[in-house]
C-alpha positions in Angstrom: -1.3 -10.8 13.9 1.3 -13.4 14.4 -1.2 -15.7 15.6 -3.0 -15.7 11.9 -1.5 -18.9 10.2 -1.1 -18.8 6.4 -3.4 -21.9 6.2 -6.3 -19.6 7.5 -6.1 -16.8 4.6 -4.5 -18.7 1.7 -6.2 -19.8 -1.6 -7.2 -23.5 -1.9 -7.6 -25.8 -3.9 -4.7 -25.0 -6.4 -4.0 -25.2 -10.1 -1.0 -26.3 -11.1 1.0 -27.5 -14.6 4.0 -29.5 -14.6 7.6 -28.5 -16.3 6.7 -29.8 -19.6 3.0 -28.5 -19.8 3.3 -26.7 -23.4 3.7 -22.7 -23.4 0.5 -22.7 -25.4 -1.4 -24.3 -22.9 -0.1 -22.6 -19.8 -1.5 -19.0 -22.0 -4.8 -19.9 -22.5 -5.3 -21.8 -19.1 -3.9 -18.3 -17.3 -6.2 -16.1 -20.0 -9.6 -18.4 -19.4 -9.3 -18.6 -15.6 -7.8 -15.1 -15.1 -4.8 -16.5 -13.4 -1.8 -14.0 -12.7 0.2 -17.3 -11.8 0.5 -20.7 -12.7 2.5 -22.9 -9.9 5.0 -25.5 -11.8 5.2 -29.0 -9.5 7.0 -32.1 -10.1 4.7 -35.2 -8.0 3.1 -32.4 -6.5 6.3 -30.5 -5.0 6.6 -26.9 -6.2 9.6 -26.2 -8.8 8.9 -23.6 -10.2 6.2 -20.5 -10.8 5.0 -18.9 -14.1 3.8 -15.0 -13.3 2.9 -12.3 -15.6 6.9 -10.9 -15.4 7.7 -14.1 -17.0 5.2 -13.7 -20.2 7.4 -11.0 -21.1 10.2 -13.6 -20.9 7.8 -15.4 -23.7 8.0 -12.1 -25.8 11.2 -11.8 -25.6 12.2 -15.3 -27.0 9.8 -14.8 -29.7 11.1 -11.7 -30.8 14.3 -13.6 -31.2 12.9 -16.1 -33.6 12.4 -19.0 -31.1 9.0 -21.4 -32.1 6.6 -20.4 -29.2 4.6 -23.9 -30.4 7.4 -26.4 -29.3 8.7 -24.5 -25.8 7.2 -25.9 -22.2 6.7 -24.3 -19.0 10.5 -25.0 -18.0 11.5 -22.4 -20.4 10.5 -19.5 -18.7 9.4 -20.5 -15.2 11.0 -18.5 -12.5 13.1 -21.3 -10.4 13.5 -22.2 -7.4 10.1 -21.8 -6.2 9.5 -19.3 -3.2 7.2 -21.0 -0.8 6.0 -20.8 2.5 4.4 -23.9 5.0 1.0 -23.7 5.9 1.6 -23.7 9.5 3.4 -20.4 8.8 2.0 -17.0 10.7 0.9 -13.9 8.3 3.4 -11.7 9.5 6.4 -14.2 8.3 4.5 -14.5 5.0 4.5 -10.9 4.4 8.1 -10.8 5.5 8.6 -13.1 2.7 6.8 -11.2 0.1 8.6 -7.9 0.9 12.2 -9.7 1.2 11.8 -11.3 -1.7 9.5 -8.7 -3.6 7.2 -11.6 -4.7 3.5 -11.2 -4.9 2.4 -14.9 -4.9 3.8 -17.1 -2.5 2.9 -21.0 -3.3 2.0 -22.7 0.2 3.3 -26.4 1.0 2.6 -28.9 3.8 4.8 -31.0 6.0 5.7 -33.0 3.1 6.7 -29.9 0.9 3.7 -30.5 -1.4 1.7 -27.8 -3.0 -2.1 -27.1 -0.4 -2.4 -23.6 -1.8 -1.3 -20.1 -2.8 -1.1 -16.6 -1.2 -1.5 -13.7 -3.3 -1.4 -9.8 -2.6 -5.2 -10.2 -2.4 -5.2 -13.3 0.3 -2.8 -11.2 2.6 -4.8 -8.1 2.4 -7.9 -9.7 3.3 -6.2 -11.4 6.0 -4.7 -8.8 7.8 -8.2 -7.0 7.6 -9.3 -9.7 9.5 -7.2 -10.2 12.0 -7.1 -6.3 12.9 -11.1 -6.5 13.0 -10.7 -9.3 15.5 -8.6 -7.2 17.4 -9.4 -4.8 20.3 -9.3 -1.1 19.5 -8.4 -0.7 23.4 -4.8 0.1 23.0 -5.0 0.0 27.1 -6.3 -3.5 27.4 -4.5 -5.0 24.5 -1.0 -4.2 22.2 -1.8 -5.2 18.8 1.4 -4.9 17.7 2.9 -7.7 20.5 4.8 -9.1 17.0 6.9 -12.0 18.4 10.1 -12.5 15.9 9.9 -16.5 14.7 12.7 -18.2 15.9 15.3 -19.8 13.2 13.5 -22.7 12.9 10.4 -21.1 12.3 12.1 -19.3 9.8 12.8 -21.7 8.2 9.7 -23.7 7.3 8.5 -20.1 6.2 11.2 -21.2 3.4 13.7 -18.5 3.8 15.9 -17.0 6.9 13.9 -13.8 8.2 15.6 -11.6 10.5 14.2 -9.7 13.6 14.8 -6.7 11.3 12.9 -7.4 8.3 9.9 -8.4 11.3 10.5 -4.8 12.4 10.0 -3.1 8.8 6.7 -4.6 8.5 5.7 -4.1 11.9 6.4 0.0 11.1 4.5 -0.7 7.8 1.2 -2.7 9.4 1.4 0.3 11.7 1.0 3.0 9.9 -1.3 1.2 7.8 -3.7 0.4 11.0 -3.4 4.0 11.5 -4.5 4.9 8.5 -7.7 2.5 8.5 -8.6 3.7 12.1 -8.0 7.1 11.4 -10.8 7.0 8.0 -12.9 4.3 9.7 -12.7 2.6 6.4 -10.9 -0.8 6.1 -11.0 -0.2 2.2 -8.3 2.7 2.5 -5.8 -0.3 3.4 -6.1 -2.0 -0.1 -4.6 1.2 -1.4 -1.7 0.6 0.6 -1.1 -2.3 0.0 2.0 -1.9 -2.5 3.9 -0.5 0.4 4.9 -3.8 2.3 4.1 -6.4 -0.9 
């Protein structure tokens, strides 16, 4: 599992607005494309992220009498920006997520510019695919060999993850493994899937 790196299962390329991209356009850009976030970059560097949580932000100020027509993205971006690098592994990524109770996770390079996005769906489907690639033969292999990243790693993955947040998720790809193996059906671990995201 800790082999998987993010670059592997994440979303590419990405669409992205800047600060002072109008409300109005960030709306119908999310409602035509079906987006459930909208990354916010500044020369390409993430700054910020728009999510469906942060509509409701939108309501809110409009409900107070504020002119939706002249507010920007800025307004109601969640800031700083959560990200992860691409050289990351899945297992830190879904660290993040659960530490942070994010469900989209911008990705950025060595330079700390945007290459793409994980969302619930992209970690889902690529932890499906690394336990298909791994051998059922608990006698021959230990899938769940989960190596803690060191600080430095850690720290690329954009936040400070300790051995016991690794642990959690190891308990929670567990029992999730067990639940797949145990129905035969890879499908039974989307339902799961609110449990460590």
């Amino acid at each position: 599992m800790n082999s998987t790196l993010i670059s592997e299962v994440m979303s590419r390329p990405v669409v992205s607005a800047t600060p002072e991209t109008p409300i109005t356009a960030i709306i119908e850009l999310m409602r035509q494309r079906s987006y459930s976030c909208l990354v916010i970059t500044h020369q390409d560097i993430p700054v910020g992220i728009i999510t469906e949580r942060d509509i409701l932000k939108l309501a809110n100020l409009l409900l107070a009498g504020t002119d939706g027509s002249a507010l920007q993205a800025q307004a109601i971006m969640t800031r700083p920006a959560t990200t992860i690098r691409d050289s990351a592994s899945l297992t830190e990524a879904i660290a993040l997520c659960k530490y942070k109770t994010i469900r989209h996770l911008p990705v950025v390079d060595a330079n700390g510019k945007l290459c793409g996005i994980l969302t619930q769906t992209d970690l889902m489907n690529g932890f499906i695919q690394a336990i298909e690639l791994q051998s059922l033969d608990a006698q021959s292999m230990n899938p769940w060999d989960l190596t803690p990243p060191t600080s430095s790693e850690a720290e690329d993955a954009g936040d400070s993850i300790t051995d016991a947040n690794l642990n959690e998720v190891e308990k929670d790809l567990k029992n999730i493994f067990q639940s797949m193996h145990a129905s035969k059906s890879p499908t039974g671990a989307c339902r799961l899937q609110s449990r460590f995201i």
